[in-house]
PDB file of N, CA, C and O in Angstrom, chain B, residues numbered from 101:
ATOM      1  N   UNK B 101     -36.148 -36.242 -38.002  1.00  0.00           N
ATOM      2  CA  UNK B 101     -36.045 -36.468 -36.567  1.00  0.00           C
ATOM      3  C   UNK B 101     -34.590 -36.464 -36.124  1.00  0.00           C
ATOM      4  O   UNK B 101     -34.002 -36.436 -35.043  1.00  0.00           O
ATOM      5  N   UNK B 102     -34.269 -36.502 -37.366  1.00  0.00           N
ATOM      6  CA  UNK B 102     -32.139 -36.768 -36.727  1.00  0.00           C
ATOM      7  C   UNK B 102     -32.007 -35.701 -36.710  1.00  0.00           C
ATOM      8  O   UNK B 102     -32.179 -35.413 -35.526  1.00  0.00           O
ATOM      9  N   UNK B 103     -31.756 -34.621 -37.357  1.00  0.00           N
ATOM     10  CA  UNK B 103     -31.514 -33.759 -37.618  1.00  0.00           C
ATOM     11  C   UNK B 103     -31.835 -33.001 -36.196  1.00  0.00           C
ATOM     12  O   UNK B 103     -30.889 -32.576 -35.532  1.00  0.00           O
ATOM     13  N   UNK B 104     -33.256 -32.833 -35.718  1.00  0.00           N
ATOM     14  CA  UNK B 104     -33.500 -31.888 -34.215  1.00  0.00           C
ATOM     15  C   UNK B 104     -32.671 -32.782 -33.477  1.00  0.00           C
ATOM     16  O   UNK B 104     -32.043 -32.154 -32.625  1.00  0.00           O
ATOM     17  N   UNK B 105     -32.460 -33.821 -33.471  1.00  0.00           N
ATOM     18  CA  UNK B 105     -31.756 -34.560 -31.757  1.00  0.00           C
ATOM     19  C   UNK B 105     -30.643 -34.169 -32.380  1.00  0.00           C
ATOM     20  O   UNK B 105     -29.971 -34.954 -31.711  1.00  0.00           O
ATOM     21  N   UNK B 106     -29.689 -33.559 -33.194  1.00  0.00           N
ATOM     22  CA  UNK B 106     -28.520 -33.949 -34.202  1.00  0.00           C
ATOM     23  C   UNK B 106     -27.896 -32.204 -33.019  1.00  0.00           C
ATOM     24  O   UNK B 106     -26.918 -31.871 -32.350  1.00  0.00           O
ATOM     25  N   UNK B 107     -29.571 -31.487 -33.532  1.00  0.00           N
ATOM     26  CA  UNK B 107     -29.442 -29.414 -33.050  1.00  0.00           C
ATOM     27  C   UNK B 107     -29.721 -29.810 -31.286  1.00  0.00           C
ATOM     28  O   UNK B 107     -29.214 -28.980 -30.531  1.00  0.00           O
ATOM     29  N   UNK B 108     -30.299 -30.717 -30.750  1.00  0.00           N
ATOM     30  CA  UNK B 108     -30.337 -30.779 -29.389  1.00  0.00           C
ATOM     31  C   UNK B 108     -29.514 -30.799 -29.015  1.00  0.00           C
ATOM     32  O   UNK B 108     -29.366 -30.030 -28.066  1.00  0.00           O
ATOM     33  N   UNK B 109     -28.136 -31.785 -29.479  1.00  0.00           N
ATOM     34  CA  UNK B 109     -26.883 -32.261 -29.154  1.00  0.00           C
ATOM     35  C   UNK B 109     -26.060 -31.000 -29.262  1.00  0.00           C
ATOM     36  O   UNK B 109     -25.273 -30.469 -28.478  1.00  0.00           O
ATOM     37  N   UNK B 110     -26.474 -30.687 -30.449  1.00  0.00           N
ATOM     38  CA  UNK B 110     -25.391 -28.718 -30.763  1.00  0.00           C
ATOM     39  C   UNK B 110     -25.880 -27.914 -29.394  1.00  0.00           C
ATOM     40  O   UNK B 110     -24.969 -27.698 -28.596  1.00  0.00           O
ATOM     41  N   UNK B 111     -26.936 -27.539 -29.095  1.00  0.00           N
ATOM     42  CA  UNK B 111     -27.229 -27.214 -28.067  1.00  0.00           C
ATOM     43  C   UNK B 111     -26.721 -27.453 -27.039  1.00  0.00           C
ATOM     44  O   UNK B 111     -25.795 -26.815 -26.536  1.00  0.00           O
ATOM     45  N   UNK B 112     -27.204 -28.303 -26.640  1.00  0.00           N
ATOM     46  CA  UNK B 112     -26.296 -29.031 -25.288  1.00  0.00           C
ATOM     47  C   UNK B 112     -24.966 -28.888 -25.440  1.00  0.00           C
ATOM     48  O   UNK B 112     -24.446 -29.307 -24.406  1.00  0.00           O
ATOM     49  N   UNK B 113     -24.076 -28.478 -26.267  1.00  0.00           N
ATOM     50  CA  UNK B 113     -22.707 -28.982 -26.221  1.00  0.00           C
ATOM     51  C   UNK B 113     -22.557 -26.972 -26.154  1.00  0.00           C
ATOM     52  O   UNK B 113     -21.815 -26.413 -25.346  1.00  0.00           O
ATOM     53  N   UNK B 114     -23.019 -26.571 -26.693  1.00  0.00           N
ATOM     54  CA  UNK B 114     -23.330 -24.951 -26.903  1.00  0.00           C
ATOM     55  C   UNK B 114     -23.469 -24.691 -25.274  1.00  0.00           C
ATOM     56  O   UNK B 114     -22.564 -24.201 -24.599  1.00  0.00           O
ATOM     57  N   UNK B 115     -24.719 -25.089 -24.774  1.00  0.00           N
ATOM     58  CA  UNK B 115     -24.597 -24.623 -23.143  1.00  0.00           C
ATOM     59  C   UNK B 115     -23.846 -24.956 -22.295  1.00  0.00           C
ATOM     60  O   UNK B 115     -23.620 -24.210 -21.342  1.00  0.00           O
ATOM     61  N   UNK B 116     -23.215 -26.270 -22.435  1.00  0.00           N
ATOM     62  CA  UNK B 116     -22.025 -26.374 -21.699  1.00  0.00           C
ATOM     63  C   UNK B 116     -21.148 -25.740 -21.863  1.00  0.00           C
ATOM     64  O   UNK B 116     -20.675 -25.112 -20.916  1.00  0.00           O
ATOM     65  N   UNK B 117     -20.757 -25.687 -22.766  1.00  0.00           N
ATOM     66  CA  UNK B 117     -19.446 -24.191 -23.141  1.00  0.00           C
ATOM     67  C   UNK B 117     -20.146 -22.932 -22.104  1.00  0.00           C
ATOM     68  O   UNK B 117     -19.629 -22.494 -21.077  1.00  0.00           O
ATOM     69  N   UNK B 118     -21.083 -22.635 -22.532  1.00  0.00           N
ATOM     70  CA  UNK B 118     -21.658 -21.130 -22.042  1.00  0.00           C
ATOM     71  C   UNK B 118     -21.569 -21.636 -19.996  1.00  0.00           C
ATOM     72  O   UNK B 118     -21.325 -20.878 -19.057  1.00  0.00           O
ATOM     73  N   UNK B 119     -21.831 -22.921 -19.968  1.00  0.00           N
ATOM     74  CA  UNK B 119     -21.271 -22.972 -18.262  1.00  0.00           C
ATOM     75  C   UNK B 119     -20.176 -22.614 -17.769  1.00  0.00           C
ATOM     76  O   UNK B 119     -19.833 -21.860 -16.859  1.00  0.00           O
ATOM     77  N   UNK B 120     -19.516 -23.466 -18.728  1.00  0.00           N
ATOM     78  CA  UNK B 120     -17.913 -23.905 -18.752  1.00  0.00           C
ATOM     79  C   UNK B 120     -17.662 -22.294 -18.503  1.00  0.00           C
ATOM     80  O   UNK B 120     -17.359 -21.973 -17.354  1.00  0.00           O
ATOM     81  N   UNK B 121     -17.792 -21.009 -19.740  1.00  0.00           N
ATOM     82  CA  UNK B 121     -16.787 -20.083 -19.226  1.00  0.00           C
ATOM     83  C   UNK B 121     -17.678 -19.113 -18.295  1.00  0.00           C
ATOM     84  O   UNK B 121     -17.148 -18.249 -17.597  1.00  0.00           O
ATOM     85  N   UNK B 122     -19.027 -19.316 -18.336  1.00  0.00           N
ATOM     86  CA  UNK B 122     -19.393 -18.629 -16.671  1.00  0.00           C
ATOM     87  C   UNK B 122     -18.897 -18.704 -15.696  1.00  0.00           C
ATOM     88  O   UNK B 122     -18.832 -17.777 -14.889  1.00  0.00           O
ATOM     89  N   UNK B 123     -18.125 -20.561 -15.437  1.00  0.00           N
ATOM     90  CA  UNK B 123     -17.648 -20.745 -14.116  1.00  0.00           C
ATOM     91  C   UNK B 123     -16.526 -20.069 -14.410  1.00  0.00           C
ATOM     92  O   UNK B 123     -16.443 -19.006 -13.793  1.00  0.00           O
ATOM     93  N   UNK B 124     -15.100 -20.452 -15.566  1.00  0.00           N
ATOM     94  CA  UNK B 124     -14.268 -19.804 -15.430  1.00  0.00           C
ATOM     95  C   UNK B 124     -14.361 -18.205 -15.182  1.00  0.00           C
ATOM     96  O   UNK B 124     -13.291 -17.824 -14.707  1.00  0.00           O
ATOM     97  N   UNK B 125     -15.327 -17.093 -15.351  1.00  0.00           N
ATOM     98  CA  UNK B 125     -15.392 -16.117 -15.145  1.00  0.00           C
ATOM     99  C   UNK B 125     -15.351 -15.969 -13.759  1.00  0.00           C
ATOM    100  O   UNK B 125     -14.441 -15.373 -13.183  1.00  0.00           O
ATOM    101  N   UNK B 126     -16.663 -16.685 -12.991  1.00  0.00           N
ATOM    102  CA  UNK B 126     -16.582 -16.272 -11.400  1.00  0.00           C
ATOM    103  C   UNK B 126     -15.658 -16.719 -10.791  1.00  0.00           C
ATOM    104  O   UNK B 126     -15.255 -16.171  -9.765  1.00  0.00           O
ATOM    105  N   UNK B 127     -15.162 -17.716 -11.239  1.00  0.00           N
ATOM    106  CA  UNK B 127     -13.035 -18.109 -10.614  1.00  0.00           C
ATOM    107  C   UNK B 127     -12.210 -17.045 -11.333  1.00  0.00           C
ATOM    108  O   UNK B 127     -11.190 -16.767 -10.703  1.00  0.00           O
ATOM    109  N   UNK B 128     -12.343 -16.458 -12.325  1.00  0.00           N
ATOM    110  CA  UNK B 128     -11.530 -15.245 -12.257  1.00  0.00           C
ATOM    111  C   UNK B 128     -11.959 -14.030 -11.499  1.00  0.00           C
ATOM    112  O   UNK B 128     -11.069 -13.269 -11.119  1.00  0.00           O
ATOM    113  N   UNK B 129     -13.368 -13.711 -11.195  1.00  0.00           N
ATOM    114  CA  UNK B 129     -13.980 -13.235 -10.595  1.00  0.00           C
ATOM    115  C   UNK B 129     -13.422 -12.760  -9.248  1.00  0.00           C
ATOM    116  O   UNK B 129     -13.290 -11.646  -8.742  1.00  0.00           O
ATOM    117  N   UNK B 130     -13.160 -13.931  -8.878  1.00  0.00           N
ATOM    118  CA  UNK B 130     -13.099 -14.200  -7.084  1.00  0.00           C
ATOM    119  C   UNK B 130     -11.631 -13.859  -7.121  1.00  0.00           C
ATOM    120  O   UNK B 130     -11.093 -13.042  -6.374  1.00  0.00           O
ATOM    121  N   UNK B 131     -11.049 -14.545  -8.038  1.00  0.00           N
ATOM    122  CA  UNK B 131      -9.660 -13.831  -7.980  1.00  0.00           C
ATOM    123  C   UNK B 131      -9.127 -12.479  -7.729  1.00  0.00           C
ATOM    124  O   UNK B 131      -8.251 -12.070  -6.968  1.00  0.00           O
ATOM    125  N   UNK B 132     -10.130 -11.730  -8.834  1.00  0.00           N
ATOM    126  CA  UNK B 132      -9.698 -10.673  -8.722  1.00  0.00           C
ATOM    127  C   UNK B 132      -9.868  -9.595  -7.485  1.00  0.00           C
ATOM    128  O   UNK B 132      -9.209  -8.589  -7.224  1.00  0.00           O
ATOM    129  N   UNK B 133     -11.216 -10.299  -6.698  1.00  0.00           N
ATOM    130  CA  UNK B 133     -12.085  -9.817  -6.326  1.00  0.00           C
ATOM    131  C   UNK B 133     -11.016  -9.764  -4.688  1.00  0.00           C
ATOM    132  O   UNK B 133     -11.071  -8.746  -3.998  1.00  0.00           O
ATOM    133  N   UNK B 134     -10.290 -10.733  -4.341  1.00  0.00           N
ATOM    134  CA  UNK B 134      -8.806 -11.326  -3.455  1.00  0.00           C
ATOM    135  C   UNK B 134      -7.815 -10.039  -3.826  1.00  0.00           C
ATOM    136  O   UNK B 134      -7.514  -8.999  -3.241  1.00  0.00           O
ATOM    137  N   UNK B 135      -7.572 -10.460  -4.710  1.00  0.00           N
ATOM    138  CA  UNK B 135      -6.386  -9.314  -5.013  1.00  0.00           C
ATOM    139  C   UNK B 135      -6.787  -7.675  -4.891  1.00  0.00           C
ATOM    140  O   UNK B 135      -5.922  -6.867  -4.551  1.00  0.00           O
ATOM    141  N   UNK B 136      -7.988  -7.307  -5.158  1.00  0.00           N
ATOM    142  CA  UNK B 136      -8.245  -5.913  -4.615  1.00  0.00           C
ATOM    143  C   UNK B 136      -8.141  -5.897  -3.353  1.00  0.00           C
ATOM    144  O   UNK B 136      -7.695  -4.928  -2.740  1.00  0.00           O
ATOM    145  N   UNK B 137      -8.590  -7.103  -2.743  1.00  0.00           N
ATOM    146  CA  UNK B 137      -8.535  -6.758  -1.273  1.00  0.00           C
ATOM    147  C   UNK B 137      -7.153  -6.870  -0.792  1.00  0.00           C
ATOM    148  O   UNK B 137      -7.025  -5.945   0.010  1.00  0.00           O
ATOM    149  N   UNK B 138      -5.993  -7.560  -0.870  1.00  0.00           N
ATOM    150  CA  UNK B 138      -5.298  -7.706  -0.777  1.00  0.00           C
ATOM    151  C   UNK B 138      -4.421  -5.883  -1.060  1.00  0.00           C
ATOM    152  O   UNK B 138      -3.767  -5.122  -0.346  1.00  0.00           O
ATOM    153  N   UNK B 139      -4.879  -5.873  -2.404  1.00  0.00           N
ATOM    154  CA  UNK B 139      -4.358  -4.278  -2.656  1.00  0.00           C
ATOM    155  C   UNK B 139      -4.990  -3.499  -1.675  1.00  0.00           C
ATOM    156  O   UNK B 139      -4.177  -2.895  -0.976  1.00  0.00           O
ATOM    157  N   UNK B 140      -5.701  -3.384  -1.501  1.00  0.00           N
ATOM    158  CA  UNK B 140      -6.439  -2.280  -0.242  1.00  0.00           C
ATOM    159  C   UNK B 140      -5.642  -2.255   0.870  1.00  0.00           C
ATOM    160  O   UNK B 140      -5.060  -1.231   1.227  1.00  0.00           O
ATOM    161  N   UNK B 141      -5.548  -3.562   1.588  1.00  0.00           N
ATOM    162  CA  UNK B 141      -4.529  -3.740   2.381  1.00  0.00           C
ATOM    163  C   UNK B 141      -3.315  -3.580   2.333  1.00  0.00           C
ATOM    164  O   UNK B 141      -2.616  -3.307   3.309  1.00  0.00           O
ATOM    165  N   UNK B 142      -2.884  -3.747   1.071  1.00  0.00           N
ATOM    166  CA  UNK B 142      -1.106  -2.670   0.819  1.00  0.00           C
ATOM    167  C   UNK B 142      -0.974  -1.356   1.042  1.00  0.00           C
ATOM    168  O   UNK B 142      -0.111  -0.817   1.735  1.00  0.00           O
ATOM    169  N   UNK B 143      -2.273  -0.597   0.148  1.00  0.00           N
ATOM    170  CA  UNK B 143      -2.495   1.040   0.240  1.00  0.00           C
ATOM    171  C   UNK B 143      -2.584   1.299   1.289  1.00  0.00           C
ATOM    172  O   UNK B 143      -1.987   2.233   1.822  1.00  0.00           O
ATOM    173  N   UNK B 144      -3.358   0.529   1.840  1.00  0.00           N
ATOM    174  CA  UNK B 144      -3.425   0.993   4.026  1.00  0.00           C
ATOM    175  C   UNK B 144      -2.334   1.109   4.608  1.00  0.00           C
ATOM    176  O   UNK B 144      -2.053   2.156   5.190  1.00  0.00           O
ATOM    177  N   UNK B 145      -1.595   0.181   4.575  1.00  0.00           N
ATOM    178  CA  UNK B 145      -0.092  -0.413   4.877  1.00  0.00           C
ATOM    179  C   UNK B 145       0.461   0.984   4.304  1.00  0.00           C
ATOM    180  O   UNK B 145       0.731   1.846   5.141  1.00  0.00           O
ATOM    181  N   UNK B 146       0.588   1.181   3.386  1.00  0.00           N
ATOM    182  CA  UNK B 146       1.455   2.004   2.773  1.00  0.00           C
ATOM    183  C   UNK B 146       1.493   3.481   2.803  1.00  0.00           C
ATOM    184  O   UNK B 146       2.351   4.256   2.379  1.00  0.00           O
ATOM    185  N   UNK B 147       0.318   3.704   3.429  1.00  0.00           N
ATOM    186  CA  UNK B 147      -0.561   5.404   3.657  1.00  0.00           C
ATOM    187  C   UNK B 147      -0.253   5.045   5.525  1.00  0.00           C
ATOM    188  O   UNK B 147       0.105   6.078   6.092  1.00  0.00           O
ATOM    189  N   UNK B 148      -0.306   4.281   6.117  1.00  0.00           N
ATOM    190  CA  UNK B 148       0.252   4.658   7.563  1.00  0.00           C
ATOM    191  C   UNK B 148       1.728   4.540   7.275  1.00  0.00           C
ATOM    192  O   UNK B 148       2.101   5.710   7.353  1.00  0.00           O
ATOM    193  N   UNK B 149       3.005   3.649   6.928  1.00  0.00           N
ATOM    194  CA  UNK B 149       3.953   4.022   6.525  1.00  0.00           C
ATOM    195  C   UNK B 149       4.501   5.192   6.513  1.00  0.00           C
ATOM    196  O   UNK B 149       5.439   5.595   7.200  1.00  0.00           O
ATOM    197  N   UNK B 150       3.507   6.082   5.204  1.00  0.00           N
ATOM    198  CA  UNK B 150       3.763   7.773   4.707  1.00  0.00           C
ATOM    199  C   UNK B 150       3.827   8.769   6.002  1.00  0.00           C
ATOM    200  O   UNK B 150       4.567   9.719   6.260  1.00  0.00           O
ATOM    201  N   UNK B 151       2.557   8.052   6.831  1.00  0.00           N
ATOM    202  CA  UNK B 151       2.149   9.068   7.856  1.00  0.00           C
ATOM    203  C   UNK B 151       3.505   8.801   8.821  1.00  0.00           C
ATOM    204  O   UNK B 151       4.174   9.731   9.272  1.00  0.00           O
ATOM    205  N   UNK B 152       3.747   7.639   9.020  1.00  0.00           N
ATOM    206  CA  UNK B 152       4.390   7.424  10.233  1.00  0.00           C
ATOM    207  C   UNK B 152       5.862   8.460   9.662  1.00  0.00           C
ATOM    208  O   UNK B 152       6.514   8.987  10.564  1.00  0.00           O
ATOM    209  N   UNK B 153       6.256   8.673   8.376  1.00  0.00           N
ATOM    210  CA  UNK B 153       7.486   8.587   7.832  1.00  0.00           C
ATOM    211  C   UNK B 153       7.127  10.406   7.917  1.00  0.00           C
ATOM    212  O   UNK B 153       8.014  11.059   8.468  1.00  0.00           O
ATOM    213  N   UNK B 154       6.253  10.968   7.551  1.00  0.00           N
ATOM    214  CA  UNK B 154       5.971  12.313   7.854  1.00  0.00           C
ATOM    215  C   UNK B 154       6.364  12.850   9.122  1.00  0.00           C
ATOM    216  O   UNK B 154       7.197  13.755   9.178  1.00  0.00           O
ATOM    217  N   UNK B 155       5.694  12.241  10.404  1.00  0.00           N
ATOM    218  CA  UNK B 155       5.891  12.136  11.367  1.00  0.00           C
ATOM    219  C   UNK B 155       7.291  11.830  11.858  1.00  0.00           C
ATOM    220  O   UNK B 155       7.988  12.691  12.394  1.00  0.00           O
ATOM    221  N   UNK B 156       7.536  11.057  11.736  1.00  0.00           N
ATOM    222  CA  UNK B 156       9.432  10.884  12.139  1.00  0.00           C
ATOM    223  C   UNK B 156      10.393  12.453  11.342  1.00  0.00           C
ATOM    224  O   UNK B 156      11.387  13.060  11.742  1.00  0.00           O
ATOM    225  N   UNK B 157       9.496  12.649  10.086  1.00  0.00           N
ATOM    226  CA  UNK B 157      10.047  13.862   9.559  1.00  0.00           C
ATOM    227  C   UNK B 157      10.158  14.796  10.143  1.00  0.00           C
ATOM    228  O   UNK B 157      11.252  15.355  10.219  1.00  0.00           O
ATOM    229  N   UNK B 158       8.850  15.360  10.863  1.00  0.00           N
ATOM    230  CA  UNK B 158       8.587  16.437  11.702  1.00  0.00           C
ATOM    231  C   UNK B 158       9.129  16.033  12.767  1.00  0.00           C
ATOM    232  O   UNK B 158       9.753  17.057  13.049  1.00  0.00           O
ATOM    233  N   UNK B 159       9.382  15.269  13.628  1.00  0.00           N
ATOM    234  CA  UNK B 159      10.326  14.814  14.540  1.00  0.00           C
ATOM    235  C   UNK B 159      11.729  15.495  14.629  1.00  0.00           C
ATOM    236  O   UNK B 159      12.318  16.171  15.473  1.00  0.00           O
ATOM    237  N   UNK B 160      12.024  14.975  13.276  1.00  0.00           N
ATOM    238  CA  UNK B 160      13.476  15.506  13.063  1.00  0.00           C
ATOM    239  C   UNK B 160      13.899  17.116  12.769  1.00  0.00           C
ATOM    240  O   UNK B 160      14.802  17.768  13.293  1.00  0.00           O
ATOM    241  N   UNK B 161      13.292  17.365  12.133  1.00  0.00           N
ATOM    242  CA  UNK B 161      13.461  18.808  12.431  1.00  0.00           C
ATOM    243  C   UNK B 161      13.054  19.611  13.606  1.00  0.00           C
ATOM    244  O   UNK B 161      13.353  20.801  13.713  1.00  0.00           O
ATOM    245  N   UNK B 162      12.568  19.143  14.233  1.00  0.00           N
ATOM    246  CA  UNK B 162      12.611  19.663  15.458  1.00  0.00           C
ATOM    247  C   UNK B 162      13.419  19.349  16.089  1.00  0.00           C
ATOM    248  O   UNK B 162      13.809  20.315  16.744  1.00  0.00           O
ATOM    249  N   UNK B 163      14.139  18.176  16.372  1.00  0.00           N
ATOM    250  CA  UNK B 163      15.701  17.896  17.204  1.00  0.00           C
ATOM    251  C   UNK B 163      16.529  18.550  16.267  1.00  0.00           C
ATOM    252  O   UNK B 163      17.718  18.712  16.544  1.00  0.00           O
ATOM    253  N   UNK B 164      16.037  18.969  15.135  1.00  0.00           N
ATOM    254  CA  UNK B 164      17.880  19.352  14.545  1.00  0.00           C
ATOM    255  C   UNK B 164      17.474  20.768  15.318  1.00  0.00           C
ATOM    256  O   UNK B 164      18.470  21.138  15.938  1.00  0.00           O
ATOM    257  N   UNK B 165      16.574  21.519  15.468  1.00  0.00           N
ATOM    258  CA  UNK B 165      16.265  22.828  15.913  1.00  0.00           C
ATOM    259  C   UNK B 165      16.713  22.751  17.086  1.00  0.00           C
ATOM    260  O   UNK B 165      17.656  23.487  17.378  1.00  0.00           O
ATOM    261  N   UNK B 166      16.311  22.085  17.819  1.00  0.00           N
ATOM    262  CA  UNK B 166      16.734  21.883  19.401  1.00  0.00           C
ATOM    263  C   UNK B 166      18.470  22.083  19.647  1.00  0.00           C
ATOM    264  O   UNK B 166      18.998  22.944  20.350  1.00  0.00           O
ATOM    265  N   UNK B 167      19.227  20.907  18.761  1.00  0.00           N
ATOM    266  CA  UNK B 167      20.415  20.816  18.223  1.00  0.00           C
ATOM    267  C   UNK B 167      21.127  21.985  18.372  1.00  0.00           C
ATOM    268  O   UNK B 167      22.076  22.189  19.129  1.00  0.00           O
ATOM    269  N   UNK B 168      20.349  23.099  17.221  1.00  0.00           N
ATOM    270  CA  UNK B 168      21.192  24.165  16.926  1.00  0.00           C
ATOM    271  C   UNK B 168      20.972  24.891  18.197  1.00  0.00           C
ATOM    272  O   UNK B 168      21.964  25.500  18.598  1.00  0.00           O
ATOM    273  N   UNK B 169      19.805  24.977  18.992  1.00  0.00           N
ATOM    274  CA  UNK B 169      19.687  25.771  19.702  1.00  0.00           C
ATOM    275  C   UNK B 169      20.724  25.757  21.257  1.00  0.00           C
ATOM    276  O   UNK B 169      20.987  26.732  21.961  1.00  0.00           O
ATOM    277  N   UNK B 170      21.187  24.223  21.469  1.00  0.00           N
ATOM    278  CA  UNK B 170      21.911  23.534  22.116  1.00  0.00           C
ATOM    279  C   UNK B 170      23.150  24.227  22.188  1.00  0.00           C
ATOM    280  O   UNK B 170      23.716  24.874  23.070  1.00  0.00           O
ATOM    281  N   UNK B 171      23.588  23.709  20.251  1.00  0.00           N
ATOM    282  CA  UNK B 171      24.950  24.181  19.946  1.00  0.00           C
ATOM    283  C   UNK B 171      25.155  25.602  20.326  1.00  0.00           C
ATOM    284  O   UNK B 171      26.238  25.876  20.843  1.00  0.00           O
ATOM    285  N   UNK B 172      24.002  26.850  20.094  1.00  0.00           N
ATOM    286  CA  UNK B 172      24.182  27.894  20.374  1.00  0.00           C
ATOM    287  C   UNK B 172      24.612  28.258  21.896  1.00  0.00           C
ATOM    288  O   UNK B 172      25.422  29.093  22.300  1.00  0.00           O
ATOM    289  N   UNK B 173      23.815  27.372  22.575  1.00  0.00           N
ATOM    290  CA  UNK B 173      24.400  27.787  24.097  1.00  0.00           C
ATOM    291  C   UNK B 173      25.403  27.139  25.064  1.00  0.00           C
ATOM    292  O   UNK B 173      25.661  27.277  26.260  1.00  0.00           O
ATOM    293  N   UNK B 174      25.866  26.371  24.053  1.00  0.00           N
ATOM    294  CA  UNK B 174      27.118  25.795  24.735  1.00  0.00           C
ATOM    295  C   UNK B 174      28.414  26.611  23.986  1.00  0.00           C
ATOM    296  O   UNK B 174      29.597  26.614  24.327  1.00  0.00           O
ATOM    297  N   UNK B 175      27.938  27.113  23.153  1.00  0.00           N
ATOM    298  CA  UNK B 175      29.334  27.760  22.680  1.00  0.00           C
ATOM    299  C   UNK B 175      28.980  29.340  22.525  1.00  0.00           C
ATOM    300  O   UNK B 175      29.518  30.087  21.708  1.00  0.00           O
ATOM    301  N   UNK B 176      27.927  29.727  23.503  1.00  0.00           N
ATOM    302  CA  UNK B 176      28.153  30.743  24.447  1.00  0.00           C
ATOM    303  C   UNK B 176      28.722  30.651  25.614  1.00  0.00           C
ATOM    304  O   UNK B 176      29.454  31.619  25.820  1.00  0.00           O
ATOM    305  N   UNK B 177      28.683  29.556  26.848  1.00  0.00           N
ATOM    306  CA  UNK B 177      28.974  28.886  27.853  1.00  0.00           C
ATOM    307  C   UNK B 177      30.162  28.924  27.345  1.00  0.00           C
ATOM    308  O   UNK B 177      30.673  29.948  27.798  1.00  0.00           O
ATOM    309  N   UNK B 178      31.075  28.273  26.500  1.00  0.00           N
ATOM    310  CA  UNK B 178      32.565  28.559  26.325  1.00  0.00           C
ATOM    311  C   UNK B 178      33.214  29.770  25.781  1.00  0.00           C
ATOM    312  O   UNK B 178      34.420  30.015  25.725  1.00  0.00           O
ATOM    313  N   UNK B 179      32.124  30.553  25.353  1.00  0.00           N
ATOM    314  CA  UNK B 179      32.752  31.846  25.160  1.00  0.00           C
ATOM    315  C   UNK B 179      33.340  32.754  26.408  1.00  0.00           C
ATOM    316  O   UNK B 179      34.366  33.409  26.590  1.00  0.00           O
ATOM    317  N   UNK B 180      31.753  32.344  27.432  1.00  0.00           N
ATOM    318  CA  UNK B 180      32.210  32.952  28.567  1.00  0.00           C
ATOM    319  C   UNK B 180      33.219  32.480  29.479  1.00  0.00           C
ATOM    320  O   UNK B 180      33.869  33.287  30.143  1.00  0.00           O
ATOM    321  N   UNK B 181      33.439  30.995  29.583  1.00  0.00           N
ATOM    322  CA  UNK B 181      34.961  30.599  29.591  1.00  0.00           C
ATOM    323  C   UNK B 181      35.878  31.085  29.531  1.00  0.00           C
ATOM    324  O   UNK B 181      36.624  31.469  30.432  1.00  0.00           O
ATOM    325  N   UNK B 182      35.977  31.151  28.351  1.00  0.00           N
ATOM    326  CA  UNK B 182      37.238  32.033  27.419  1.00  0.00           C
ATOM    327  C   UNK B 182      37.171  33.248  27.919  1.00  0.00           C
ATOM    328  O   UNK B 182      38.237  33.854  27.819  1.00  0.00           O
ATOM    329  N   UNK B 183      36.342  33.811  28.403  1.00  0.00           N
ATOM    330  CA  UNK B 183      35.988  35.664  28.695  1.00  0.00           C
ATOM    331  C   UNK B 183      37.331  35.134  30.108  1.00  0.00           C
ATOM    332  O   UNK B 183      38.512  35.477  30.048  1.00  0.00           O
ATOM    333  N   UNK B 184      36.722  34.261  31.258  1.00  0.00           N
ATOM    334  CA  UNK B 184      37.623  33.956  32.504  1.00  0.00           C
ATOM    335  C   UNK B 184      38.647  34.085  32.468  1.00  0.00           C
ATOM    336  O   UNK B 184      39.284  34.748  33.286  1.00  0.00           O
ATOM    337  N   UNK B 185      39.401  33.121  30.915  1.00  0.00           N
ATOM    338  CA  UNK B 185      40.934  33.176  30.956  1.00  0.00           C
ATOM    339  C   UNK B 185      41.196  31.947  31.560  1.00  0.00           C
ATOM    340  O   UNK B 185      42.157  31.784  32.312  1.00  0.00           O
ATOM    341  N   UNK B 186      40.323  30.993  31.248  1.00  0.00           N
ATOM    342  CA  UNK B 186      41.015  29.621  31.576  1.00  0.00           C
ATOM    343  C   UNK B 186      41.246  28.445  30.898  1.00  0.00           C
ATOM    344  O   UNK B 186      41.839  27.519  31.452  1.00  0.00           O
TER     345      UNK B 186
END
């Protein structure tokens, strides 16, 4: 009779463990489960960033185009200046 209450006790001490790291699993669980989301929300963050940074890219080459096209006609405008003689 000692002996089964002796394996009940092993038992019992056996399923508590088997609680014990179930719970620690779903608290790592949830953890992790935070931090993807959290990552999702960086990649989002970080993919409008790209876009916005694309965008300012294409921006810019188009004012440098503008730029040159600028520079070109102002230093036609002083060529023809110079044509006056003044």
């Amino acid at each position: 009779m000692t002996t089964e209450l002796e394996r009940i006790k092993i038992l019992e001490g056996k399923i508590g463990q088997v609680v014990d790291h179930v719970h620690k699993l779903s608290t790592e669980n949830e953890k992790l489960r935070q931090q993807l989301k959290e990552f999702r929300t960086e990649k989002k963050e970080f993919e409008e960033s790209t876009r916005k940074i694309a965008r300012m890219d294409e921006d810019m080459k188009k004012f440098e185009g503008e730029r040159d096209i600028i520079k070109g006609k102002i230093e036609a405008i002083i060529g023809q200046i110079d044509q006056l003689g003044l």
